[in-house]
N, C-alpha and C positions, 0 to 999 in steps of 0.2 A: 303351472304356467297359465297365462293369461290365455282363453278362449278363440280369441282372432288372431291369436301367433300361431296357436299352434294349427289353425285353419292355413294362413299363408303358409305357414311352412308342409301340409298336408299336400297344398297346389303346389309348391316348388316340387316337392316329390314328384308329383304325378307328371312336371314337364321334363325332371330328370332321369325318370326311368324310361321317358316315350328318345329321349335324348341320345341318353348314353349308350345305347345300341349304335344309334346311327355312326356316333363318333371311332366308336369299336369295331364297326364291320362295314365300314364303305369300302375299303379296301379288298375284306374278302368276298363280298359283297360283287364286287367288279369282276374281281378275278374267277368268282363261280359262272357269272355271266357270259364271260369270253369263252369260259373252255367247257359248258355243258348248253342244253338244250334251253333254252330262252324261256318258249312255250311252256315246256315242265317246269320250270322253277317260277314262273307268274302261275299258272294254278296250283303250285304246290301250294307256294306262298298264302295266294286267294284262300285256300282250305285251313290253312294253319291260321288267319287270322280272323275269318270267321270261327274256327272256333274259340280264340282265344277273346271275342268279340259274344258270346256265348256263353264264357264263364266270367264274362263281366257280368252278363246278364244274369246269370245265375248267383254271383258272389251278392249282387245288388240285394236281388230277390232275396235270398236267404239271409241276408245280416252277417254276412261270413266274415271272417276277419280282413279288415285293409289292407296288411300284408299281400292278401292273396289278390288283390287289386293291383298294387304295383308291380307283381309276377307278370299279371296279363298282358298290363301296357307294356313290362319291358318285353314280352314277347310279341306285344303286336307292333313295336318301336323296331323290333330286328325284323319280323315281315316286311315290314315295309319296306325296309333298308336293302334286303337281296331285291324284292319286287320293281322299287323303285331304278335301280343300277340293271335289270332284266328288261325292263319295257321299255328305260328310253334309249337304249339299242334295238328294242325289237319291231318299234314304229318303220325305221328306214328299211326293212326288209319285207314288209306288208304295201308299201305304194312306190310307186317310180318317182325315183328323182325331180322331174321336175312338178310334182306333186306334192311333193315332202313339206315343200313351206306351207300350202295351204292343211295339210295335215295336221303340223304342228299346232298349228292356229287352231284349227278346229278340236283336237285331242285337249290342246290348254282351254278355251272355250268352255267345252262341256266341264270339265273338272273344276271351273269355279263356278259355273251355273250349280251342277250339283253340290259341291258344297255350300252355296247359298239355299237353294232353294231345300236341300234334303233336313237341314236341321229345323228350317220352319214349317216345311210342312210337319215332322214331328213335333214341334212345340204346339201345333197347331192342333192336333192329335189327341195330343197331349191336354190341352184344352179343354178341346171337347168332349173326351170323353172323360177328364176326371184322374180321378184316383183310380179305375178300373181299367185306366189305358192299357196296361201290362198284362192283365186278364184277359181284355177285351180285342186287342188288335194285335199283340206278340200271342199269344196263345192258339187265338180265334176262338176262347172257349174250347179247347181240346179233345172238340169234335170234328175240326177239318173244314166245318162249313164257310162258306162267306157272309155269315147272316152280318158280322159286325161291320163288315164293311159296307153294307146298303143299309144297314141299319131298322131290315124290316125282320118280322116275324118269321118261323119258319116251326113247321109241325105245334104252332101253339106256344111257343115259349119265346119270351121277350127277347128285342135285339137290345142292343149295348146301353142305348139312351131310354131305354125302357122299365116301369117297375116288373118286380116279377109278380 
């Protein structure tokens, strides 16, 4: 097959597995929201999609097979699907009524500010540090310090934009 078919067809996958959860579990989705605990099931969710958000990072990192790519999305495509039917019941039980509209406003607000601004500042990251982005700011160099994010020295050894 031709190169950039099987590219487009690699992105169709990737919006169908983020998809086809949704289409499959709105309904139970709702139903788990109504009749269990709200709060548990937004942090469960939160938990289960970071990590499935984690072994993206990992599938990346290693060169793993694609398969195991589209597994992740379809599981972070169902997190989101109970998470999404759990919070927006959960917001009108966190403020008073005549609070709600300006709540909503502001809960929609932030969620397209951070969607904008979260992927540029990582592009931007991404940028600037290179090829060692992964290394250098997912990792922190896998000694816990903050050196990369000031970007200065620390006991002698180069930060991020540094030779060694």
């Amino acid at each position: 097959m031709d190169q950039p078919l099987i590219s487009v067809l690699m992105l169709a996958f990737v919006g169908l597995a983020q998809v086809t959860p949704m289409i499959l579990l709105t309904l139970p989705a709702g139903h788990l929201a109504d009749n269990f605990s709200r709060k548990k099931i937004i942090t469960l969710m939160t938990l289960v999609m970071a990590t499935s958000s984690l072994g993206l990072t990992l599938i990346s990192y290693t060169q793993a097979p694609v398969f195991l790519m589209y597994v992740c999305l379809f599981i972070n495509g169902a997190t989101r699907t109970f998470q999404t039917a759990a919070s927006a019941s959960f917001l009108p039980s966190l403020v008073d009524r005549k609070d709600l509209s300006r709540a909503v406003n502001w809960s929609a607000t932030t969620f397209q500010t951070a969607s904008i601004i979260g992927p540029a500042a990582a592009g931007g990251i991404i940028l600037w540090a290179g090829h060692r982005a992964f290394r250098d700011w997912i990792l922190f160099r896998c000694d816990g310090s903050l050196r990369p994010v000031v970007g200065g020295e620390q006991h002698g050894r180069p930060g991020p934009c540094q030779s060694a």
